[in-house]
N, C-alpha and C positions, 0 to 999 in steps of 0.2 A: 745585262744580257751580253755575252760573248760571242762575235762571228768571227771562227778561224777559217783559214786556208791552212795547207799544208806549207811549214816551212822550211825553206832551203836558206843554209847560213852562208856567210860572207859578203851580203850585198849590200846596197848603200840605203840606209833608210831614211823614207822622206814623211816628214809627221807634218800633217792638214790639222789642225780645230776649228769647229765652226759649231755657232749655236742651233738648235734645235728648236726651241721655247725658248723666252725670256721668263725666266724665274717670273713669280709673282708675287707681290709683297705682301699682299693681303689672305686669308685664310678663305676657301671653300671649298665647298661640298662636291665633293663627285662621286656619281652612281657606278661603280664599276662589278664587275662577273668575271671572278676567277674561275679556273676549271684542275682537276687533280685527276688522276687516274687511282680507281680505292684497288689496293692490291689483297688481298687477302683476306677480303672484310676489315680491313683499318680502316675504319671512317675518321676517326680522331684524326688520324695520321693522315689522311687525304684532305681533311679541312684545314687542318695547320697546312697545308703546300697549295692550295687554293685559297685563303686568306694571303700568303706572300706573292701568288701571284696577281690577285686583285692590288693588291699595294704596289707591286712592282709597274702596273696598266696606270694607276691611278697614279704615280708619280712623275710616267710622261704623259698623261695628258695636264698635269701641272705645272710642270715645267721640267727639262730637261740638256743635257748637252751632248751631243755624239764627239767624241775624237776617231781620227782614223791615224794607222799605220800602216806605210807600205813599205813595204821591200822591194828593188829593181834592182835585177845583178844581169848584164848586158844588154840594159836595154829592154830587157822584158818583167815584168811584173812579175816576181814569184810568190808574194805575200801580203794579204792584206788583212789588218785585222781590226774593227770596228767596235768601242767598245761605248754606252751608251750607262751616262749615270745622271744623279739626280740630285737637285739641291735641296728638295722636299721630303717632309714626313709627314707620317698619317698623326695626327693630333690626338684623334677620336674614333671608333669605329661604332656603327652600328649594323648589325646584321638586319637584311632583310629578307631573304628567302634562301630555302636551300635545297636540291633535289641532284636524284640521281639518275642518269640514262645512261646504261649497258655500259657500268662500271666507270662512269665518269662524275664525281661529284661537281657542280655547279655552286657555287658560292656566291651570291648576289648581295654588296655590303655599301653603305653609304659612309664614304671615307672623310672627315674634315682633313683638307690636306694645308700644312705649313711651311711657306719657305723659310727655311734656314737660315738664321741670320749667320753673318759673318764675322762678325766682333760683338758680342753683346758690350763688354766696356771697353768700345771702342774713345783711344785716347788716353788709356789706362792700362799700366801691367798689374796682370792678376796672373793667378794659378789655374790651373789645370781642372782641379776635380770639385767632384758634383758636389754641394751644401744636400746635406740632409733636411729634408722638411715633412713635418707631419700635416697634414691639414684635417682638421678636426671639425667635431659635427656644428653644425651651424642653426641657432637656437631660435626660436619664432616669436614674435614679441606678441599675435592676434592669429593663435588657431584657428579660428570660427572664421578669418578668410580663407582658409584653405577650402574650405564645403564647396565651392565651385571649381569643377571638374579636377577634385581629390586630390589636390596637393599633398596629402598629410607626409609623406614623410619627405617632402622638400629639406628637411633639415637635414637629411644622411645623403642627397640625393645630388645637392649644389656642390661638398667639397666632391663626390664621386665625379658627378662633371668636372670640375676644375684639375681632379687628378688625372681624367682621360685626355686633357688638354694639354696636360703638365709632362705626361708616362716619358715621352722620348725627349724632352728635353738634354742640352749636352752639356749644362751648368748644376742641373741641381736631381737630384734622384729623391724621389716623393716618394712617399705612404700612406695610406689611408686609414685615419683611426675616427670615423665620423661616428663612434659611441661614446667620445669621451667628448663634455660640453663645458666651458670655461666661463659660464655667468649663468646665477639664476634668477638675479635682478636684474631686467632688461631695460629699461628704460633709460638708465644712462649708461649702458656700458661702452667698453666696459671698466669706468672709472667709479660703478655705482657701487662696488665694493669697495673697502679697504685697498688704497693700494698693498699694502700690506698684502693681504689676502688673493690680488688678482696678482703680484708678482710673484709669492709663490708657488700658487699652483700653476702659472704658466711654467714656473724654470723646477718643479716636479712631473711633469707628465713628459717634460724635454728629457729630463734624466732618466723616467721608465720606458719611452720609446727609443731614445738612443738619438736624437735628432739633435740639429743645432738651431730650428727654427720651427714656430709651431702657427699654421695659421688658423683663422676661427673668424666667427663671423654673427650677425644677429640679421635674418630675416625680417624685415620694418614693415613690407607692406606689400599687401598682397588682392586690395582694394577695389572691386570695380565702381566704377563710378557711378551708374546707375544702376543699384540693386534691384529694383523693379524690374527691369527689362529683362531680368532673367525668371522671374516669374513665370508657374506652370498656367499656361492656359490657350487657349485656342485662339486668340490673342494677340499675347507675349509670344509664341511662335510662329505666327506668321508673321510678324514685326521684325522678329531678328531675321527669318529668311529671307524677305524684301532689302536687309539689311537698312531698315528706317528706326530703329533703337540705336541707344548711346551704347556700345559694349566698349570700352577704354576698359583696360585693366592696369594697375598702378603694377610694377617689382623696382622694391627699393630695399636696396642691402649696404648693410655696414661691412668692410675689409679688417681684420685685422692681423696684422701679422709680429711677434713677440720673439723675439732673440731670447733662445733657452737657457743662456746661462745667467743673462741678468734680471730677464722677466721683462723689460722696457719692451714697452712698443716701437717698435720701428718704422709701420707705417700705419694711416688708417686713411681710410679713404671709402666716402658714398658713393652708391652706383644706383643710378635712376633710372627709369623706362616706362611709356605708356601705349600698349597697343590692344587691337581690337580679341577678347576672346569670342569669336564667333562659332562656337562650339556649344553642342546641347548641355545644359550644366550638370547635368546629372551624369553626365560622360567622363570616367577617370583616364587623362591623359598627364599621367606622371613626367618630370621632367627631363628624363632619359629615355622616352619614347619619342619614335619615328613620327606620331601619330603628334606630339605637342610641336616639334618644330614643322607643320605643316601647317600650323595656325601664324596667323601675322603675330599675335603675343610672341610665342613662340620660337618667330626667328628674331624676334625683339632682344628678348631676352637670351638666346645662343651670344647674338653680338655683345651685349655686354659681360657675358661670362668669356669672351672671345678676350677681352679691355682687363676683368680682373684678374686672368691666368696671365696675363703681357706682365701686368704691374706687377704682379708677385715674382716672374721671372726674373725682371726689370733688377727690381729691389735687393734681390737678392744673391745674384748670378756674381755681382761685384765686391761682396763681401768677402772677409779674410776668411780660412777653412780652416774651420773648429773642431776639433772631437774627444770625447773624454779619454781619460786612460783609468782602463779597469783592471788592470793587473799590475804589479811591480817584483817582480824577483830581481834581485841584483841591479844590473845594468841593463836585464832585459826589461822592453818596456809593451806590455798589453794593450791596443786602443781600437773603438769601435768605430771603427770604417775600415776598408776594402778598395778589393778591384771594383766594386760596383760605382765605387767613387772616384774610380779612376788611380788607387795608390798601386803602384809598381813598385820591384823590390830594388834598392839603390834611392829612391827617394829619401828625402831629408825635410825632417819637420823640427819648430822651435817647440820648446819645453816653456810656460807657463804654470808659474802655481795660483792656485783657484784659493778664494777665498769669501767667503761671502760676509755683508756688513749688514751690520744692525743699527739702529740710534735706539738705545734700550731694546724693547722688545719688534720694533718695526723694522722687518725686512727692506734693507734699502737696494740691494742688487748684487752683484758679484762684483769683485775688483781680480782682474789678472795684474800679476807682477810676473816681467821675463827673466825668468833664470839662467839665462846666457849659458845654455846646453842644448846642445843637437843632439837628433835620434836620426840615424841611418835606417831604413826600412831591410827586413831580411824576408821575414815570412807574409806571404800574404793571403788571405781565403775572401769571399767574397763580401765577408759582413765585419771580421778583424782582420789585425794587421799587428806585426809585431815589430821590433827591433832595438838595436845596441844603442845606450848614449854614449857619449862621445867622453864624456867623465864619469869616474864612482859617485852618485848621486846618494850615500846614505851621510853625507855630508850636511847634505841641503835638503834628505827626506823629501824625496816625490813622491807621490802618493797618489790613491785613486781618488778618481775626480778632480786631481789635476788636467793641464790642457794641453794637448798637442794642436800646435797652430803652421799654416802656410800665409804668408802675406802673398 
């Protein structure tokens, strides 16, 4: 937000900062109520300007900084102007009510708000632009725990949360393809296939979404500890009301995350948790409802989807920036990323040729060799990007599916 004065030039200016808020390190919740004015009957358009203003409330009450500017020319103040920003973004949003009075829409939204870090690899030079990442649908190893309070489609539901946590990120630009699942033997994955078999359909679904990392995951356990206790009866519900029943509910999930052009895993990591579902169990509260994070499970399990979208960021934010090239004419050169990822025109990426290895028929992974040739960026749209190499490449034949890299 912008507070001007009228200003008069020539005078000497004196610039104050001072904090507001101390940033906050940790992630939460705040209830804020934007307000729009609906012009014409655009509700669309009054809710997008009351969503930015709820964001914009909820940013300083997270953390915030004021600087001021003044202007003094003889002694008297001709200009002062105030301008107020934010180290925070909304993670998550979840709507909670919405209503209209005499042309004013109200937007009532529960914000997960994130402070910003300031160097994600700090101590390290990296680049600039976002890694492509798909996260993909997340597989259930024991259905039949879903039956209390209607988990079922948890598996399309965890990478959704993870990509609303992910959405604003400033290292990596996410997708969501939570119908496409990378094992269907769960119990050891996912090494219970072929490697063979799990590295290339990791580093095929990479090629069909266009990304350079793909994560996935396996649902382990979804357990309460005391089945009884959720038993219908006259009983078993005054028991849990008095809260004198055991309700523990177990969520334990596998992390994985796969580098799409070799198929290797890059990271894997369990995430555990046990809190009370004190909820009737025939009650469907799905995992992206308002309604599940007001149970202690609940905010159990928020916090450690809060730990898996860090580590995926973590992991990935410091890696070198990959993307394929799908076109070649000449010296011009075609490749799938963009301004979404941050590529501007005057940029410079190295050339890799791709090649993938076998030992007989077993997929062992890809091998990049650097062809010591630059590409200068000329054209850019928001999902490709094009431009000139730096030498006539029918020498050394690039090709699609070769790599355009930034260390």
């Amino acid at each position: 937000m912008m507070l001007t004065k009228k200003r008069n030039r020539g005078g000497i200016v004196l610039a104050t900062m001072m904090m507001l808020f101390a940033a906050m390190a940790d992630a939460e919740w705040v209830r804020v109520t934007g307000e729009a004015v609906v012009r014409g009957g655009d509700v669309a358009t009054a809710r997008k300007e009351a969503q930015k203003d709820a964001i914009r409330q909820a940013s300083l009450q997270f953390g915030a900084s004021i600087s001021s500017q003044d202007t003094v020319e003889q002694g008297l103040l001709t200009e002062s102007t105030i301008k107020v920003s934010s180290d925070s973004y909304a993670r998550r949003i979840v709507p909670v009510s919405e209503e209209i009075f005499d042309d004013t829409l109200q937007l009532t939204l529960d914000l997960d708000m994130q402070a910003r870090k300031s160097e994600l690899c700090e101590g390290m030079e990296t680049n600039k632009y976002r890694r492509h990442v798909a996260l993909l649908g997340f597989a259930m190893e024991d259905q039949t725990q879903a039956d209390i309070g209607g988990l079922y489609n948890i598996e399309r539901e965890l990478p959704t949360a993870l990509n609303g946590m992910l959405v604003n990120s400033p290292r990596l630009l996410v997708s969501q393809a939570s119908h496409i699942q990378l094992y269907h033997e769960l119990v050891n994955a996912p090494t219970h296939e072929t490697e063979q078999r799990t590295l290339t359909k990791a580093v095929d679904e990479a090629r069909k979404l266009g990304v350079q990392f793909v994560v996935s995951g396996v649902v382990r356990d979804l357990s309460v500890r005391s089945p009884d206790a959720y038993e219908r009866s006259i009983v078993k519900n005054v028991s849990r009301w008095l809260t004198l029943s055991d309700l523990e509910r177990a969520f334990v999930v596998d992390l994985f995350i796969h580098d799409g052009f070799s198929g290797a895993i890059m990271f894997e990591q369990r995430y555990s948790t046990m809190g009370e579902w004190d909820a009737d169990p025939g009650q469907t509260r799905s995992l992206l409802s308002a309604e599940f994070r007001e149970l202690e499970y609940g905010k159990k399990v928020a916090n450690l989807l809060h730990q898996m979208a860090s580590d995926i960021e973590s992991n990935l934010s410091c890696q070198p920036f990959m993307t394929r090239i799908t076109r070649v004419e000449g010296r011009n050169v075609l490749f799938e990323a963009g301004a979404n990822s941050g590529i501007r025109p005057g940029d410079r990426f190295q050339i890799y040729r791709s090649r993938q290895l076998y030992d007989g028929t077993r997929f062992q992974g890809t091998h990049l060799a650097d062809m010591k040739l630059a590409l200068q960026v000329g054209l850019v749209q928001p999902e490709l990007a094009s431009g000139n190499l730096s030498l006539d490449p029918t020498r050394i034949n690039i090709q699609v599916d070769d790599v355009v890299v930034s260390w």
